[in-house]
N, C-alpha and C positions, 0 to 999 in steps of 0.2 A: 491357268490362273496368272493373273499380274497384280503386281502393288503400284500404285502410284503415292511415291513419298513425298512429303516433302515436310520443312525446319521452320520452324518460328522465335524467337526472329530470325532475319539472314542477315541484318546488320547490326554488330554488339562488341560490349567489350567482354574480356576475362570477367568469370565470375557471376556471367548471367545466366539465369535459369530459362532455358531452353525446352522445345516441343518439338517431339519426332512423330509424325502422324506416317501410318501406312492403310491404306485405302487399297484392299483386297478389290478386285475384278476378275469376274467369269469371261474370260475373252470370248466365250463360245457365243455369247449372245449381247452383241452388241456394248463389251465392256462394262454393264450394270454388276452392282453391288453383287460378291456374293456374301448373301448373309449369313449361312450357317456358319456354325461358330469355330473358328478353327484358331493355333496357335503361330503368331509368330518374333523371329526371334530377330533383337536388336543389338548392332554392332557398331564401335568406337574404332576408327580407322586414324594411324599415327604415318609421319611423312616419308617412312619406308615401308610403307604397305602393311605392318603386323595390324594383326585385328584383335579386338578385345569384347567379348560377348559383354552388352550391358544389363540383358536378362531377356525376358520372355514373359508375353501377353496373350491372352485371349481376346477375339473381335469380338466388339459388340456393334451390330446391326453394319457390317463389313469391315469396321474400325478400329485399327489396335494404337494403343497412343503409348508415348517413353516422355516420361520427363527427366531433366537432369540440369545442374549449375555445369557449365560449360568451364572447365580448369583453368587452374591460374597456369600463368607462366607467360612460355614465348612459343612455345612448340603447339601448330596445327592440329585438330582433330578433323576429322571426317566423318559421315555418318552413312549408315546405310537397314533396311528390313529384308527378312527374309521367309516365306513362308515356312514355316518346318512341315505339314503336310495340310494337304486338301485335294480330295479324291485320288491322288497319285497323280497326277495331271503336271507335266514340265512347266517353269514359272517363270514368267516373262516381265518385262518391264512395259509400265503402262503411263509412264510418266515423262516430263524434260527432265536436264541436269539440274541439282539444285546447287546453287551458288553463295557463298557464305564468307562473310567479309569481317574479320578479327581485328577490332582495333580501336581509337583516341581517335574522333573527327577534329578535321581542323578545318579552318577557312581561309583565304590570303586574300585581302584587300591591297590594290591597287591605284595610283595616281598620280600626276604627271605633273611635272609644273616648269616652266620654261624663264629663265632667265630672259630680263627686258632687251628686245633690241637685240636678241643673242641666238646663236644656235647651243647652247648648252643647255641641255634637259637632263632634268632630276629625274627618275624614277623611283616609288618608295614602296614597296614592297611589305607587307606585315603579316607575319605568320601567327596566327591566335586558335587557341585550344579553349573555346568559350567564350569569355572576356580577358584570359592572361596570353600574354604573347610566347612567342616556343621560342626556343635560343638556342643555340648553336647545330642550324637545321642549312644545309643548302638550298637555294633558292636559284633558278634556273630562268632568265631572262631571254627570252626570243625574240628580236625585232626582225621580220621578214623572214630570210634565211641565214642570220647572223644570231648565234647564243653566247649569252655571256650567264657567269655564274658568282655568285657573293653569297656570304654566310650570316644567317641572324645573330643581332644582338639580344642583348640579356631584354629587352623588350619584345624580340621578335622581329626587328627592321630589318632589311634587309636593303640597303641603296647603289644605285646604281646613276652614276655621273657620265654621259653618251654626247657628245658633240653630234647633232646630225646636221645634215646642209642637203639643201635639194640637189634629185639626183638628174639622170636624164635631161640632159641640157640645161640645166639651172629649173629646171618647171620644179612647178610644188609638186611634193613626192608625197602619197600615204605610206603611214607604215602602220602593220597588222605587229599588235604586242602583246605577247602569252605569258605571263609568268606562271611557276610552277613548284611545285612541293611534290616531290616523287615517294616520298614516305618514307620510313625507314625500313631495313632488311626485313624480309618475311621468310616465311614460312609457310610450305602449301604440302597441304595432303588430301587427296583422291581415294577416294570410296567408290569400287567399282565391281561391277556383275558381268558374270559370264553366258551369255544366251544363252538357248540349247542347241541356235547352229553353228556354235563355237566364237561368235562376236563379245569381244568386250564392249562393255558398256559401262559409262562413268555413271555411278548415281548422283554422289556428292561430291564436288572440289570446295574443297578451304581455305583461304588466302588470309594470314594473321600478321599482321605487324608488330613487331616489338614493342610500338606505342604508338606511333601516329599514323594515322592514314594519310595518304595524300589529297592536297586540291589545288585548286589553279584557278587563275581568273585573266579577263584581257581586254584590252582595250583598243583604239585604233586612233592615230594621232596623223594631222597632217602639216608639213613641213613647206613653208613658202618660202623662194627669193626675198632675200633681204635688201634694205635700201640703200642704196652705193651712195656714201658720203664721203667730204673730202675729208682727211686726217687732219686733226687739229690738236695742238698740244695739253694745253687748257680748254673744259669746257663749262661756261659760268653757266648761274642759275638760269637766264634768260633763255637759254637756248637749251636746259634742262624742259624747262617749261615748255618753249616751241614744241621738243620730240614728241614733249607725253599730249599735247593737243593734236598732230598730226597721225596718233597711231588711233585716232576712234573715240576721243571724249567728249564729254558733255561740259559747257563752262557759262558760267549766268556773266553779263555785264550792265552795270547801271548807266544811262545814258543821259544826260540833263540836258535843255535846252530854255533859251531866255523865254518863249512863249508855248502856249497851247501844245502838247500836252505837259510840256514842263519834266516829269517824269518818265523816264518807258525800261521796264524789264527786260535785257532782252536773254532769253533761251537759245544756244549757238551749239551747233550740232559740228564734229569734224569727222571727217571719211576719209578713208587713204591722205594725207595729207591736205586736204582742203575743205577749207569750211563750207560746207553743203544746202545750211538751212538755219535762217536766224528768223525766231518766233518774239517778236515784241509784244510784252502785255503792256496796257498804259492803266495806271491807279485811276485814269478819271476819265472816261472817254470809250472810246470801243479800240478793240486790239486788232492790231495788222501781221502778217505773214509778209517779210521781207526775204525775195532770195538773191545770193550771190551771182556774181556772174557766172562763174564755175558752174554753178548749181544747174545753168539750162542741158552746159556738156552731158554731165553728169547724170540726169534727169531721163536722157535718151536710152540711158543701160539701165535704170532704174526705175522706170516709169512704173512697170508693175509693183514693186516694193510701193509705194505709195497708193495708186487705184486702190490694189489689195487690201489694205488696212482700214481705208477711209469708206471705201464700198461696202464692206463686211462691217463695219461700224457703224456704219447707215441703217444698215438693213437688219442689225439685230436692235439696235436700239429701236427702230420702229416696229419687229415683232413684239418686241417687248411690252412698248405701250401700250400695243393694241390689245393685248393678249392681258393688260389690267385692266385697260378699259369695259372691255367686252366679257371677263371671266375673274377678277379679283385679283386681288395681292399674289394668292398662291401660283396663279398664271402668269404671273409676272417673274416670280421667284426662279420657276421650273425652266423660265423664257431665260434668266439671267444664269445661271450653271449651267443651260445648254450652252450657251456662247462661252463662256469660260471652260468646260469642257473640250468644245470643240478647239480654241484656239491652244490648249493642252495636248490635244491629240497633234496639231498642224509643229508644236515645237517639238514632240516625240519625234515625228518623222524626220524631222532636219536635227536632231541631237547630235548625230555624227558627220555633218556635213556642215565643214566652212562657211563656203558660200552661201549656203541654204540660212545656215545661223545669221548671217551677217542679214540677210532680207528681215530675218524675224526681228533683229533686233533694232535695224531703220522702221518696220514694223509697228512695234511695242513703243518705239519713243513717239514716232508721228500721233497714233492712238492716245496715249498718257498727253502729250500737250494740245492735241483737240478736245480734248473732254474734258481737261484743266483749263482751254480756254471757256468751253461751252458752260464750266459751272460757275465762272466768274464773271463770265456774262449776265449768267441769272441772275445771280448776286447782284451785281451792279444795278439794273434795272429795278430789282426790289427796293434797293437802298435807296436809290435816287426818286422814286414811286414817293416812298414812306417821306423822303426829305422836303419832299416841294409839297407835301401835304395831301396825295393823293391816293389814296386807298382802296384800290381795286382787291376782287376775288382774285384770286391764283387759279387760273386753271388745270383742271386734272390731268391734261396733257403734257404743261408744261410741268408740274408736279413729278413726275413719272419721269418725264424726259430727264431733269435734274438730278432725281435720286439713282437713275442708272447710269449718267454720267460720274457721279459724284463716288458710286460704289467701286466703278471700275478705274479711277485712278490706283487705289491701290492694288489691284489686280496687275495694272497694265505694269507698274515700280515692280512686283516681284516678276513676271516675264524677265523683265530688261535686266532684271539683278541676273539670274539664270540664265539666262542669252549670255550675258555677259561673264559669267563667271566658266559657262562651258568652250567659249571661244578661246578665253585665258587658259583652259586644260587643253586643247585641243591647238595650239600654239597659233590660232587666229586674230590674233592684239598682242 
């Protein structure tokens, strides 16, 4: 004969009512049920081995069951069944160990943020037991093979202030970062059985915390060469200004001129310090793509970041259409979430990668001011249609083309927010 035990649940706190199942087996014949009805008897195992009978059951149809509210306190129980008789037959184990975890879940939340223009990273750490934070918990910081340790406050924070600088010849360095919650003191008691060819065997182990369980979380952050400038004692706003343009921003400038077009918008893109890409709209006229000289260097290491965004934009905007034209609205709809999908799944993949980010995010800005031009286009043409008095149908191609241009601007704004907001965690701007 064997039992195979096992506990319901296996993860809890003090004071929950629990389920001991023993699940009799005739080894003789392919470990089935044995169903005759026989008694057996259930035991409470403390973290020096005494046992404590909790009573004794009859199976029904092979199955003898123990309920019980699982004790207060700090000190582990164990559990274990035993057959008291069936045919006389030596009783074996027909089961794994069962594993049972006593305690207060917690979570620790994780996030990074770097000081501009700086190698000083924050790391902030938050121990929370539901939505309250735990306080005065150690917190165990690992960057690589370097650990540092800080203690939560009455919130649960736990901060950590790390100068890093690239290692290995100045190259940009990754670093792998685990923080952790090791729990507090436990308590462990094992419930175990003795074969009949003299093997011990574990039924149950118990592992109970004082109160909290541990957890951990992690993340992975990459460290660039910073930019060697000369030291200067004072530095005014103007050249506050130059930095924040040269580290990756976006900046509009009004341009007037004495003749034709008289107005133009222009949208100025900067990259590693240089301005990369200025998109002129004109209020009255049709709009130009101007680039810098830089822009052609530049353009050589980056040609794919462009192709990529404008060819994929091409080609779903025209499944799109087609897919109204030819099958309705809803074909259009399922045509516009796949593309938004898909460019969702293309910024999962580069979430932890720099370089990758930085593509997505030249990317998501090219995309957003092509499709802001192409709907101002429309616009334009209808206005100026209606103004000189001429009144043509809309075509349902241009129709379609418009409203998926027109949807996906704000699509392509939240990319470029997230692009951008994970390069600033990930200390890439």
């Amino acid at each position: 004969m064997g039992i195979e035990f096992s506990v319901s649940p296996k993860d809890f706190v003090p004071n929950t009512s629990i389920l001991l199942n023993a699940t009799v087996l005739d080894l003789r014949y392919n470990n089935t049920r044995y169903t005759p009805s026989c008694n057996v008897d259930f035991f409470e195992v403390n973290p020096n081995g005494g046992e404590t009978k909790l009573g004794t059951n009859d199976t029904s149809n092979g199955v003898a069951l123990w309920r019980l509210d699982y004790p207060s306190g700090t000190v582990a129980r164990a559990y274990k069944a035993l057959i008291v008789s069936a045919e006389g037959t030596p009783q074996n184990i027909a089961s794994s160990p069962v594993q049972l975890t006593v305690g207060t879940a917690t979570r620790l939340l994780l996030n990074v943020t770097r000081d501009f223009n700086s190698t000083r990273h924050v790391f902030n750490a938050k121990l929370l037991s539901g939505s309250s934070g735990v306080s005065s918990k150690t917190i165990k910081l690992k960057l690589n093979q370097t650990e540092y340790g800080n203690t939560t406050d009455a919130d649960g924070l736990a901060q950590f202030v790390l100068w890093l600088s690239p290692q290995a010849e100045n190259n940009q360095t990754n670093y792998n970062v685990v923080a952790s919650f090791e729990g507090d003191v436990t308590s462990l008691a094992t419930a175990s059985f003795t074969l009949p060819n003299g093997t011990q065997y574990n039924i149950c182990t118990t592992i109970q915390y004082d109160s909290f369980k541990p957890s951990s979380n992690s993340t992975s952050i990459t460290v660039r060469p910073q930019t060697t400038e000369g030291a200067t004692t004072l530095i005014s706003q103007e050249q506050l200004e130059a930095d924040a343009r040269a580290n990756g921003q976006l900046r509009t400038e009004p341009r007037f001129s004495l003749g034709y077009p008289w107005l133009r918008l222009h949208f100025i893109l900067a990259f590693d310090a240089k301005d990369v890409l200025d998109v002129g709209l004109s209020l009255i006229g049709d709009d130009i793509i101007v680039p810098y000289n830089s822009f052609f260097t530049w353009l050589n290491n980056f040609i794919g970041v462009f192709a990529k965004p404008i060819a994929i934009s091409y080609i779903a905007t025209e499944v799109a259409v087609w897919a109204a034209m030819n099958f309705g609205p809803p074909a259009f709809a399922i045509s516009l979430l796949a593309s938004i999908g898909i460019k969702a799944v293309l910024l999962y993949l580069a979430w932890n990668y720099v370089d990758d980010l930085k593509s997505a995010f030249i990317g998501a800005w090219v995309s957003m001011i092509l499709g802001a031009v192409g709907v101002i286009k429309m616009l334009h043409s209808g206005l100026v249609s209606l103004a000189c008095g001429f009144l043509t149908a809309v075509k349902a191609v241009a129709f379609w083309k418009f409203l998926y241009r027109f949807i996906y601007i704000p699509v392509n704004l939240l990319f470029l927010i997230l692009t951008l907001n994970r390069l600033s965690a990930l200390g890439g701007i």
